[in-house]
Backbone as a chain_set.jsonl record, in Angstrom:
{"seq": "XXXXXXXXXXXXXXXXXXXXXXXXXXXXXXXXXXXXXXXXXXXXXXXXXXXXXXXXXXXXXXXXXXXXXXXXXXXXXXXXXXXXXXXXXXXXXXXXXXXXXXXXXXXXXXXXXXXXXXXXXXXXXXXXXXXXXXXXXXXXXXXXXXXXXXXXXXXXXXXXXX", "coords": {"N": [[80.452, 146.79, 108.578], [79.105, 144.313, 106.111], [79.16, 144.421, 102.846], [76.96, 143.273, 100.149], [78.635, 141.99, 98.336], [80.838, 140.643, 99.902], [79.426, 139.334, 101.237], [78.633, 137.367, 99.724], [80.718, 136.355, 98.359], [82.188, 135.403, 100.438], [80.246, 133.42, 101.322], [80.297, 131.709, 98.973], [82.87, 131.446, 98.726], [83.115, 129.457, 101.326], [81.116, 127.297, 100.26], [82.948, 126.174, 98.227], [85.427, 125.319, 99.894], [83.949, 123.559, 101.232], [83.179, 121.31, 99.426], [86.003, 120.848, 98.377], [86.639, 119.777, 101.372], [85.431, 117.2, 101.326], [85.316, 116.088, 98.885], [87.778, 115.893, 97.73], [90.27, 114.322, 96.074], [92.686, 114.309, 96.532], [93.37, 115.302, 99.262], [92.341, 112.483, 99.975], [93.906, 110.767, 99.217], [96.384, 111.535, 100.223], [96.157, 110.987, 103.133], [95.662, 107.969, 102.592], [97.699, 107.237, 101.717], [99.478, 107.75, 104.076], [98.365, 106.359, 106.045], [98.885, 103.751, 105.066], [101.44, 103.617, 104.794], [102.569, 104.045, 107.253], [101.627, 101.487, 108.538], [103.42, 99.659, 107.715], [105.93, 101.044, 108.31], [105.439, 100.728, 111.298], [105.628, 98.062, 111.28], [108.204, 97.066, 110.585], [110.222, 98.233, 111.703], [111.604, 97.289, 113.89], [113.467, 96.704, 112.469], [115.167, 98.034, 111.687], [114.629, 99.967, 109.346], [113.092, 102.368, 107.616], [109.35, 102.469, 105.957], [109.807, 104.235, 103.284], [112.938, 103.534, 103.329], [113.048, 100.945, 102.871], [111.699, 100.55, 100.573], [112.73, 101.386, 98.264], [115.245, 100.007, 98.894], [114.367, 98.135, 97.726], [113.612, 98.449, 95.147], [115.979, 99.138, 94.088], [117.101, 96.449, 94.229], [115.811, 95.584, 92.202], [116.467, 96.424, 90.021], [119.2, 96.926, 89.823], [122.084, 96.782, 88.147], [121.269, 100.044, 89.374], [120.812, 103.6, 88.386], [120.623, 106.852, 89.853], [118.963, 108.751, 88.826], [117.125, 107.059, 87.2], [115.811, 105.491, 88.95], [114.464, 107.767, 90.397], [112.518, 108.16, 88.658], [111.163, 105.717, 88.486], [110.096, 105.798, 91.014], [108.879, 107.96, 91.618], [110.057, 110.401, 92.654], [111.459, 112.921, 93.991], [114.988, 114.571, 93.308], [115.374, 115.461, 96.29], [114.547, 114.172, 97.855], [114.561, 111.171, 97.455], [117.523, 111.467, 97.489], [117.925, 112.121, 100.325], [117.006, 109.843, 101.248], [118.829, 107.657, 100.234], [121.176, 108.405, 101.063], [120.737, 107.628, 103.739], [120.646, 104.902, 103.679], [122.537, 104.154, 101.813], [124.174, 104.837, 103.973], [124.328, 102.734, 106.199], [125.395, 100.973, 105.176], [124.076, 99.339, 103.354], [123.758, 99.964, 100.828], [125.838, 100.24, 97.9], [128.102, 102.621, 96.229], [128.765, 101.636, 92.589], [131.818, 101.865, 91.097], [133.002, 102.073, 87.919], [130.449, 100.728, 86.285], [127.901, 101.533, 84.117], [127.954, 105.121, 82.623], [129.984, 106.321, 83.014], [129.316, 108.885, 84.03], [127.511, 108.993, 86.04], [127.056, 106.896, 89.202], [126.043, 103.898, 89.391], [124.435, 102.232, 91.72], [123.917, 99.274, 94.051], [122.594, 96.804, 95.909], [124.181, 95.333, 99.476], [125.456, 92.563, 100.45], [124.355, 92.588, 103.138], [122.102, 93.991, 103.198], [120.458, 92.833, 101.288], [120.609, 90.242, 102.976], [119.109, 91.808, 105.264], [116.559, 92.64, 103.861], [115.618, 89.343, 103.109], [115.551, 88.922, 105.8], [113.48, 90.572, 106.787], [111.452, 89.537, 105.336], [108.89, 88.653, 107.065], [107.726, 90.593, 108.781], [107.2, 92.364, 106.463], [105.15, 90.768, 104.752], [103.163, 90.609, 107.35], [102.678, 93.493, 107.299], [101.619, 93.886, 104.357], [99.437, 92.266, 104.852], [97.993, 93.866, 107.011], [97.309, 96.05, 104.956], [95.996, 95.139, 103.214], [93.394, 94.17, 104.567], [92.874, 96.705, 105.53], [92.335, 97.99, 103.289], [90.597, 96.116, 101.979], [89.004, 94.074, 99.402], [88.219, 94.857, 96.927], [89.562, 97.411, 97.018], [92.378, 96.853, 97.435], [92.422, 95.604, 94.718], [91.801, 98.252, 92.791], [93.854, 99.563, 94.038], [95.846, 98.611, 92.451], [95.692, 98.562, 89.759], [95.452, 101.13, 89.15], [98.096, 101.815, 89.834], [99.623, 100.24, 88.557], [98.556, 101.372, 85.827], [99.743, 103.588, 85.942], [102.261, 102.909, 85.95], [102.592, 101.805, 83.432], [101.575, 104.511, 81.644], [103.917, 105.343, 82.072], [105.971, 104.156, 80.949], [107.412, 102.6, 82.59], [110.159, 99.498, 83.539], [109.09, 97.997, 85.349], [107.042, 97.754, 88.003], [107.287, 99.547, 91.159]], "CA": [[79.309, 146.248, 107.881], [79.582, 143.284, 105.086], [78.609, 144.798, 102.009], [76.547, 142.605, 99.387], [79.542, 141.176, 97.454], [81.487, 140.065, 100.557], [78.846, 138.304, 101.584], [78.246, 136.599, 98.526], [82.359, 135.786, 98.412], [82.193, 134.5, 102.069], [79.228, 131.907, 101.318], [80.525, 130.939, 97.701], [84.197, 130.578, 99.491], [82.888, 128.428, 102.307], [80.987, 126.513, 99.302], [84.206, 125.716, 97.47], [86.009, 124.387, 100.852], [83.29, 122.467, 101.856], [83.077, 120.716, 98.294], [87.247, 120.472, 98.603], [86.839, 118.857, 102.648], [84.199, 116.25, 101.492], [85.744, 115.255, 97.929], [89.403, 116.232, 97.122], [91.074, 113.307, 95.824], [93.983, 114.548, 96.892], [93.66, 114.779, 100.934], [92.1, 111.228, 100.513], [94.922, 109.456, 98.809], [97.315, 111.269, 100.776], [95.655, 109.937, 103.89], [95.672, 106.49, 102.475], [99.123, 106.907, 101.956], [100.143, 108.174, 105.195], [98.038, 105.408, 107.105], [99.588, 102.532, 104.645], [103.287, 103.907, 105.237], [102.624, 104.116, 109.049], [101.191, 100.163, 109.047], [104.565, 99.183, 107.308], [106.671, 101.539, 109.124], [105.37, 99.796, 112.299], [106.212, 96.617, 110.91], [109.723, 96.946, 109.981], [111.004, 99.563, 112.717], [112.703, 96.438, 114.536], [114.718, 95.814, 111.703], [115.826, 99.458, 111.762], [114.254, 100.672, 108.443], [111.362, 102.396, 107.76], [109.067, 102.092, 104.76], [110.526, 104.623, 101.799], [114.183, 102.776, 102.427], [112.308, 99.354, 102.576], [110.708, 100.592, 99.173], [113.846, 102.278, 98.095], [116.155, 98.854, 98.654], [113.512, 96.607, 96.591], [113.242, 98.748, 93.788], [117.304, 99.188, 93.448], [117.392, 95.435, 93.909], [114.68, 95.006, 90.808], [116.808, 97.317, 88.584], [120.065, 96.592, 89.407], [122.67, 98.065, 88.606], [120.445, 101.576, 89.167], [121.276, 105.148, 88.481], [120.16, 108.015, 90.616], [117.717, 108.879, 87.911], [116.027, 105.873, 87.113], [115.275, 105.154, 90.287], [113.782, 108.526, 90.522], [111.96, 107.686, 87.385], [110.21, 104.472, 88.907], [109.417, 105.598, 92.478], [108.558, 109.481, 91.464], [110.571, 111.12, 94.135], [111.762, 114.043, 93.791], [115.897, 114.605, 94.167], [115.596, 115.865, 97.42], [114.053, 113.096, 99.558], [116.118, 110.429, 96.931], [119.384, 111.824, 97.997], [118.097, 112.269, 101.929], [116.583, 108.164, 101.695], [120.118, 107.008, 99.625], [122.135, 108.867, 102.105], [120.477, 106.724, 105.061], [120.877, 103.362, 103.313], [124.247, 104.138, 101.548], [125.449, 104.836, 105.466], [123.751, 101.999, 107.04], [125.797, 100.284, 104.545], [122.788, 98.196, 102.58], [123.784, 100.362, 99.324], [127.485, 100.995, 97.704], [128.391, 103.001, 94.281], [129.282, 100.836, 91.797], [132.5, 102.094, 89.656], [132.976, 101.45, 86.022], [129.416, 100.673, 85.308], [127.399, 102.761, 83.54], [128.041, 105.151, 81.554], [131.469, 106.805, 83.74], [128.982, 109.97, 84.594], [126.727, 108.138, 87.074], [127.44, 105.915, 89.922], [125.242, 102.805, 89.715], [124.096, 101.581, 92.891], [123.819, 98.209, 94.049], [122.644, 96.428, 96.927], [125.25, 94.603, 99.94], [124.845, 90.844, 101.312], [124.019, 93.421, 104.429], [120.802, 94.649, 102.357], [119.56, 91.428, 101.14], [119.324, 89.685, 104.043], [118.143, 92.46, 105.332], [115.168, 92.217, 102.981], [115.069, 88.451, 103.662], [114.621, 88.937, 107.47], [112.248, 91.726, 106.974], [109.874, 89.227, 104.747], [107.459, 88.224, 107.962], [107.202, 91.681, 108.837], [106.612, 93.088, 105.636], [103.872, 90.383, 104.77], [102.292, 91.285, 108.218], [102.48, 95.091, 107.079], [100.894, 93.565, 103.674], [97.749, 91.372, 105.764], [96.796, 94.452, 108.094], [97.273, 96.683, 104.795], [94.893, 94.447, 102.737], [92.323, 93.867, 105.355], [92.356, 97.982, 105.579], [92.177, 98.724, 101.85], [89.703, 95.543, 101.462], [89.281, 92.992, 98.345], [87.667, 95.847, 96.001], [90.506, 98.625, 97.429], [93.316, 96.745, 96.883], [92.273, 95.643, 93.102], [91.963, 99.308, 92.703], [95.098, 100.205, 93.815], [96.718, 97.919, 91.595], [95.35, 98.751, 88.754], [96.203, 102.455, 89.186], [99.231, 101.521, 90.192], [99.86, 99.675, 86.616], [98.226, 102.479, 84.908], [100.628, 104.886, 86.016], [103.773, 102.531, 85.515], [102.678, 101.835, 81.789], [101.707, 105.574, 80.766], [105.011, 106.102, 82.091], [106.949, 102.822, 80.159], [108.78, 102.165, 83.392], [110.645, 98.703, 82.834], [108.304, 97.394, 86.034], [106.316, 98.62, 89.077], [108.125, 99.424, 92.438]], "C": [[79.773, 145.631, 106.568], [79.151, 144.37, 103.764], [77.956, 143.373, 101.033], [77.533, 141.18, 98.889], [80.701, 140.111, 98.353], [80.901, 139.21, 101.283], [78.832, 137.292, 101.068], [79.63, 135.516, 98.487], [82.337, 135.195, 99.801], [81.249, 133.142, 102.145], [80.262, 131.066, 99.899], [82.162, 130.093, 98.13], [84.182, 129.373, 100.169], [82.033, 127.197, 101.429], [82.414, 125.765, 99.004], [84.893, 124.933, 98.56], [85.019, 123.317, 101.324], [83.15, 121.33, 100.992], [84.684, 120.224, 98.509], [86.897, 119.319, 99.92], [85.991, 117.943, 101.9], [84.2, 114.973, 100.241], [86.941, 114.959, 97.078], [90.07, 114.785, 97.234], [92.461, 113.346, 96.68], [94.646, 114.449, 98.346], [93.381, 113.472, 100.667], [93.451, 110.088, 100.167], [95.785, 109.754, 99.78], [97.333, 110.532, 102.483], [96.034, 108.502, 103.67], [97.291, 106.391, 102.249], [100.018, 106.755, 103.01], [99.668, 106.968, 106.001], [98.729, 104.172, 106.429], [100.771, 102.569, 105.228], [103.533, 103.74, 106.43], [102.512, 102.006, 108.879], [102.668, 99.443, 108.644], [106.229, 99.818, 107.894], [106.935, 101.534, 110.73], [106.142, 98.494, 112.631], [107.586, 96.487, 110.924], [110.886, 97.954, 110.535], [111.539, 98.13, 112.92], [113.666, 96.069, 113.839], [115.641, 97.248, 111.255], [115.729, 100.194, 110.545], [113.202, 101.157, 108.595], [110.774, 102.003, 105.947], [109.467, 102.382, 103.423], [111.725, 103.397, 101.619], [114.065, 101.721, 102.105], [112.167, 99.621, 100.937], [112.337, 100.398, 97.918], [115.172, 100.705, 97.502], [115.411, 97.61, 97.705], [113.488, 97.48, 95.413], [114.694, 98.732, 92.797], [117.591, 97.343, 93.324], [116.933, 94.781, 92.346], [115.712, 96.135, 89.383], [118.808, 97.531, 88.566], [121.147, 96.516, 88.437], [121.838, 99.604, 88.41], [121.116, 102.732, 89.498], [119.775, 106.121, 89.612], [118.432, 108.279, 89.445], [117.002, 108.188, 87.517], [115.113, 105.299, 88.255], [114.298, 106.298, 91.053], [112.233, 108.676, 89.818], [110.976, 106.987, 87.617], [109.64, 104.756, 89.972], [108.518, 107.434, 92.601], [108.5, 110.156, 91.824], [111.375, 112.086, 93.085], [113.812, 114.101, 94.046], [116.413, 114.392, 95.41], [115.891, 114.667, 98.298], [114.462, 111.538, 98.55], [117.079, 110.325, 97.309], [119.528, 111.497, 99.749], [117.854, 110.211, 102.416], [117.953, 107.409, 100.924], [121.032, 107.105, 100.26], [121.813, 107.8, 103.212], [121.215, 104.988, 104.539], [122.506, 103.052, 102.56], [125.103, 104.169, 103.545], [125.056, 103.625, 106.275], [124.537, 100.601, 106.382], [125.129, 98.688, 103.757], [122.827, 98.434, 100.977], [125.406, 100.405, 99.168], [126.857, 101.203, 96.153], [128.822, 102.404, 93.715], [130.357, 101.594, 90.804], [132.755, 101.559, 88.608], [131.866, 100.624, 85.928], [128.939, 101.805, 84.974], [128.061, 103.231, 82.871], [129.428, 106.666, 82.111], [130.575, 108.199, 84.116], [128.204, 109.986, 85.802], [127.431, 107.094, 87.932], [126.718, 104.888, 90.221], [125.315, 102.544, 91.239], [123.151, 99.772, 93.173], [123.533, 97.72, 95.484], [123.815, 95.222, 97.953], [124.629, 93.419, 99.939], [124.191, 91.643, 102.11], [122.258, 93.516, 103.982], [119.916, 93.409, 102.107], [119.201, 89.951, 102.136], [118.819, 90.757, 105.345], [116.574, 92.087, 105.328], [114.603, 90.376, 103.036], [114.655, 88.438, 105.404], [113.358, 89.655, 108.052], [111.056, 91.041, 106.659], [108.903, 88.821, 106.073], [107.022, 89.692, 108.526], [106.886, 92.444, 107.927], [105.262, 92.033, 104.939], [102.699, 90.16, 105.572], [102.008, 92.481, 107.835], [100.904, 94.776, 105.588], [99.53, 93.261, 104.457], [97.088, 92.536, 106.097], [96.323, 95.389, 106.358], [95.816, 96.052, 103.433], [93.575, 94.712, 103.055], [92.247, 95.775, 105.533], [91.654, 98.311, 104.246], [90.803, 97.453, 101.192], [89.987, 94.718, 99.517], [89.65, 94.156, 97.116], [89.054, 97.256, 96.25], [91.738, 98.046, 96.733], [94.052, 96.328, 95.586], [92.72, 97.313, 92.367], [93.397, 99.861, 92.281], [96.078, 99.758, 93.089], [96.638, 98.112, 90.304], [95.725, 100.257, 88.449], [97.201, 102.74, 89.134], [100.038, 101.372, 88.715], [99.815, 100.679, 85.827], [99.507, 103.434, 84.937], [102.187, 104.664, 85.805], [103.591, 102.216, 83.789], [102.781, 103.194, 81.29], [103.393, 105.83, 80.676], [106.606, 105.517, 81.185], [108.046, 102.788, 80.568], [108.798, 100.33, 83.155], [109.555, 97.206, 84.113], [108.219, 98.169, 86.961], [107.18, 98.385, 90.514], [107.319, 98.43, 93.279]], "O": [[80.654, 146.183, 105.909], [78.683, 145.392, 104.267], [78.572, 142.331, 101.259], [77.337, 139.968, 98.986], [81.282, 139.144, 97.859], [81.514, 138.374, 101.948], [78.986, 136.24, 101.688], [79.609, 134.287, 98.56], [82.685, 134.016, 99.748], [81.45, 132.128, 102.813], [80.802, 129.966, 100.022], [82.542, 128.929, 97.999], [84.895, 128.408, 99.896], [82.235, 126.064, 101.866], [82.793, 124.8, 99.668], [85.026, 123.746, 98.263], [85.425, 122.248, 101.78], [82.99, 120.257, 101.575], [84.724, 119.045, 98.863], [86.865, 118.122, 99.634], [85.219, 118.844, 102.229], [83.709, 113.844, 100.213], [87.112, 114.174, 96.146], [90.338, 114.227, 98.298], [93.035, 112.455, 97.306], [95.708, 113.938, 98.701], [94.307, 112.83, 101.163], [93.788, 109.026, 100.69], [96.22, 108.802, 100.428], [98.207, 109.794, 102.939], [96.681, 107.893, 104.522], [97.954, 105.437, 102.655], [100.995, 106.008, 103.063], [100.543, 106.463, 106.705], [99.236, 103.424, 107.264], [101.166, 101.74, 106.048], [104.627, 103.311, 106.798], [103.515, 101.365, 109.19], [103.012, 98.564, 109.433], [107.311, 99.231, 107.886], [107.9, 101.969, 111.358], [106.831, 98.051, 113.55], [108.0, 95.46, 111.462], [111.962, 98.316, 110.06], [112.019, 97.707, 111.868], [114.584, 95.337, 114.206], [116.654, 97.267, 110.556], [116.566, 101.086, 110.403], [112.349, 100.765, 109.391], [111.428, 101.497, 105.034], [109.567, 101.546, 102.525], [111.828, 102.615, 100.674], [114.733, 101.25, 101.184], [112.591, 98.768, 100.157], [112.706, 99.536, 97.12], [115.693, 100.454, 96.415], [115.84, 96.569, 97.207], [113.227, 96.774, 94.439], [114.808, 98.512, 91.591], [118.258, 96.943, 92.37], [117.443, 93.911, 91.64], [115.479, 96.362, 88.196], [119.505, 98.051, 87.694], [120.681, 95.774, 87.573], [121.852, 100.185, 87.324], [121.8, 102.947, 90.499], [118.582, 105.962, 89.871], [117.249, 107.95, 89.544], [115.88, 108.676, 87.382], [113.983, 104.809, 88.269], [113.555, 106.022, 91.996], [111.188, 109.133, 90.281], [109.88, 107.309, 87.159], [108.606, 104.128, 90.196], [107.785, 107.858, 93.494], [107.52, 110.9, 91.816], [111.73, 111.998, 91.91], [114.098, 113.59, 95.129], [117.334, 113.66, 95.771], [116.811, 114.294, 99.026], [114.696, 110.634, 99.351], [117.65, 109.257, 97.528], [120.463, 110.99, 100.369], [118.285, 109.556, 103.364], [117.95, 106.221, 101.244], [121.867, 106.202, 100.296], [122.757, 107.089, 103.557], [122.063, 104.267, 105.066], [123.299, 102.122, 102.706], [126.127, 103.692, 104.034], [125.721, 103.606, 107.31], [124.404, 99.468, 106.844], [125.538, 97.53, 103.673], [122.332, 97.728, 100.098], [126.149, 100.573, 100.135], [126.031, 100.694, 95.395], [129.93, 102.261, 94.233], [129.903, 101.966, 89.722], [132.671, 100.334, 88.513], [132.174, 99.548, 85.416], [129.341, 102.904, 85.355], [128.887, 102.547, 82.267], [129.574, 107.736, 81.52], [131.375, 108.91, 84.725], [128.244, 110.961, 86.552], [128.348, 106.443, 87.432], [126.59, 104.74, 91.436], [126.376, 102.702, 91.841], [122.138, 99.326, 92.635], [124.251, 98.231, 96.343], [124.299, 94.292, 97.308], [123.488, 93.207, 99.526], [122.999, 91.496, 101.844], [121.378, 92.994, 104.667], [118.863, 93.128, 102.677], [118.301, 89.113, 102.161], [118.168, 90.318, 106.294], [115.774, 91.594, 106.123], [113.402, 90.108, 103.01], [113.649, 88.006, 105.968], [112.63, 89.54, 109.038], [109.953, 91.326, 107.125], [107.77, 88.682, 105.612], [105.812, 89.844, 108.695], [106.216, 93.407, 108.299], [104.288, 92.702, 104.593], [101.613, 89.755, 105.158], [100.815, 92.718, 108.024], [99.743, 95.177, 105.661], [98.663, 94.125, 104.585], [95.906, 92.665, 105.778], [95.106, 95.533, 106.245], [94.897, 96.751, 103.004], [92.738, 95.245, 102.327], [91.063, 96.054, 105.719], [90.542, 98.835, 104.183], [90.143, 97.732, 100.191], [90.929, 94.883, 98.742], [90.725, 94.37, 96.555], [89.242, 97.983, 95.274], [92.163, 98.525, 95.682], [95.23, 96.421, 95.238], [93.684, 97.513, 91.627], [93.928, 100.285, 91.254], [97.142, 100.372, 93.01], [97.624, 97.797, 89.638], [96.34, 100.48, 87.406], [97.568, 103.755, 88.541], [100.761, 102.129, 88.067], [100.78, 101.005, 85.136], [100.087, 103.888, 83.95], [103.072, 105.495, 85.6], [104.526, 102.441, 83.02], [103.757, 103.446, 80.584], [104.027, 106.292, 79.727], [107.685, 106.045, 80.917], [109.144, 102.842, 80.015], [107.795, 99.768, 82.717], [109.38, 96.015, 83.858], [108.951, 99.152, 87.079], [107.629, 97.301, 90.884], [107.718, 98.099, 94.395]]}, "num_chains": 1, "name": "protein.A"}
C-alpha cells in the first residue's frame, strides 16, 4: 500500500518528466543535431567521410597552421572524440603534423593536396546536404541557427565560426 507521500512523489515525478519530454531544450537540439549530421553524412559517405571529419578538415583549413587545442577551442569537442576524428583523417592521409611551427610543444596540423581536393569534390554534395538541411530547418530556423551560432563564437572570441 502507497502511503500519502509516495503518491504525491509519483504524480509530482511524472509532472517533472512530462514538463522535461514536451520542453527540454536539450533533447530538441540534440535531435536537430543528430537529423542535420545524418542529412550530411548521407551526402558525403561516397566520398568516404562523414560529417565531424568533413567539419573537422574545414575548420583546420580556416585556421591553418592549427594546434590540437585551438581546434578544440572552435569546434567544442572534447579531447576524446578530437583525437578519435584526427586519428581517422591523419590516417586517411588528408591531415599531416607540421614540424617546426609553433611553438616546438605542439604539432600544428595542416591539410594535404589529398584533403583539399577532397573538399573540392565534396562541394556538390555538401551544398546538397546544405539545400535538404535548409528546406528542413526552414527560412526562420536557419536565421536562428546562425545567429546562435555567432553568439556562441563571439562570447567565446573565437578568431571565426566553424
Amino acid at each position: 500500500m502507497q502511503s500519502d507521500s509516495q503518491t504525491l512523489n509519483r504524480v509530482v515525478g511524472e509532472d517533472v518528466v512530462a514538463e522535461i519530454g514536451s520542453t527540454c531544450l536539450l533533447m530538441r537540439t540534440r535531435l536537430i543535431s543528430r537529423v542535420i549530421a545524418g542529412i550530411y553524412d548521407e551526402q558525403l559517405r561516397p566520398f568516404g567521410i562523414g560529417a565531424a571529419q568533413f567539419v573537422l578538415l574545414v575548420a583546420i583549413y580556416k585556421m591553418e597552421p592549427a594546434t590540437r587545442a585551438a581546434i578544440g577551442r572552435v569546434l567544442h569537442q572534447d579531447r576524446s572524440i578530437l583525437t578519435r576524428n584526427l586519428k581517422l583523417i591523419i590516417s586517411e592521409g588528408w591531415v599531416v603534423e607540421k614540424q617546426g611551427l609553433g611553438d616546438g610543444r605542439s604539432r600544428p596540423l595542416v591539410l594535404t593536396s589529398a584533403a583539399k581536393d577532397l573538399l573540392r569534390r565534396a562541394e556538390p554534395a555538401w551544398k546538397s546536404a546544405q539545400s535538404q538541411a535548409k528546406a528542413l530547418l526552414g527560412k526562420n530556423g536557419v536565421i536562428a541557427v546562425t545567429e546562435i551560432a555567432n553568439r556562441i563564437m563571439d562570447a567565446a572570441h573565437l578568431p571565426f565560426s566553424p
